[in-house]
Each structure stands twice: as C-alpha cells, then as structure tokens.
C-alpha positions in Angstrom: -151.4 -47.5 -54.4 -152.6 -49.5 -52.0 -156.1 -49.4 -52.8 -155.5 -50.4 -56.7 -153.3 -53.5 -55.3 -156.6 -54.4 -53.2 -159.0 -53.9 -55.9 -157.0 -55.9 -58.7 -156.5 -58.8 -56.4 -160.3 -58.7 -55.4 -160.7 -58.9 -59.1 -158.3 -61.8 -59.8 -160.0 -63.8 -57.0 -163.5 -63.3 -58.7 -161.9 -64.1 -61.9 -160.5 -67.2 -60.8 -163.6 -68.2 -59.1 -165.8 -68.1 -62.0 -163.5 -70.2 -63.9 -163.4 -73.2 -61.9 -167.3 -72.6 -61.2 -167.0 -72.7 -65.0 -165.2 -75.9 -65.3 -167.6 -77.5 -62.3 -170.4 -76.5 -64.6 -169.0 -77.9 -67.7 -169.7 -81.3 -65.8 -172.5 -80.7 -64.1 -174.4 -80.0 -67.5 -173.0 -83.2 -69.4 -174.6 -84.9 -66.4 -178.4 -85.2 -65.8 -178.0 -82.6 -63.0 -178.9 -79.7 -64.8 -180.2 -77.9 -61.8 -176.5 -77.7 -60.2 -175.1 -76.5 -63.7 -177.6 -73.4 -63.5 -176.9 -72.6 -59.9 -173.3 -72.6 -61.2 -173.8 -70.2 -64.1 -175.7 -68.3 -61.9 -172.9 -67.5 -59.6 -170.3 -67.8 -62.6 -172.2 -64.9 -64.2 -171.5 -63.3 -60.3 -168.5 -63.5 -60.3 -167.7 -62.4 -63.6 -169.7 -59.2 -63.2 -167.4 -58.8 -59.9 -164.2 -58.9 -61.8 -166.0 -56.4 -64.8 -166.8 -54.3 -61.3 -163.4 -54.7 -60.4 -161.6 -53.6 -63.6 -163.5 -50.7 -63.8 -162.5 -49.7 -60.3 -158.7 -50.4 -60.7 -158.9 -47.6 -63.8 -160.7 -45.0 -62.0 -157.9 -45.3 -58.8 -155.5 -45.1 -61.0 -156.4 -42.8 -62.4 -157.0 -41.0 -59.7 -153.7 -41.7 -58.2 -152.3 -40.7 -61.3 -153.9 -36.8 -61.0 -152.4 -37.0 -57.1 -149.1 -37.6 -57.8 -149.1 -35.9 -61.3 -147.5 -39.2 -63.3 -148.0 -40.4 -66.6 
C-alpha cells in the first residue's frame, strides 16, 4: 500500500511539473526566446513520460497487491 501511495504521488508531482513547464513555455514561444521554449518542451516531454512511467507502475503494484491480499 505503501509503495502505490509513493508511486501515484511521484506521478502527480511529474504531472504537475510538466504543466506549469507547459504554461512557462506557452510564453516563452510567443516571445522571441524560442530557445527557452524548447528547453521547456524538452523537459515537459520528461516529465510527462515520468507520469506515463508512473501510471504504469501504480497498475502493476496494485495489482500486485491485489494477488497478495486476494481483493477485488
């Protein structure tokens, strides 16, 4: 139980992350600094391949957890 708590928060934090890089980005491209807006899709794109990681994760613990304590 634990572990699926830790993972899904990980995953929030990388979900809210991208998002305000998102918004920074937004701004940063309207603007003639183009070279900050890609650095900021680059890590938005990080980030929101951390939160698919994480996703993925919190199923499989589940999951797991589920077979352990032999819940529905």
């Amino acid at each position: 139980m634990i572990m699926v708590v830790a993972a899904s928060r990980a995953s929030m934090g990388g979900y809210i992350s991208s998002q305000s890089i998102k918004k920074i980005n937004k701004w940063a491209s309207h603007e003639i600094c183009k070279v900050p807006a890609t650095i900021a899709y680059v890590f938005c794109a990080f980030f929101g391949f951390q939160v698919l990681f994480g996703i993925i994760k919190v199923k499989k613990l589940d999951e797991r957890e589920r077979l352990v304590t032999r819940t529905t």
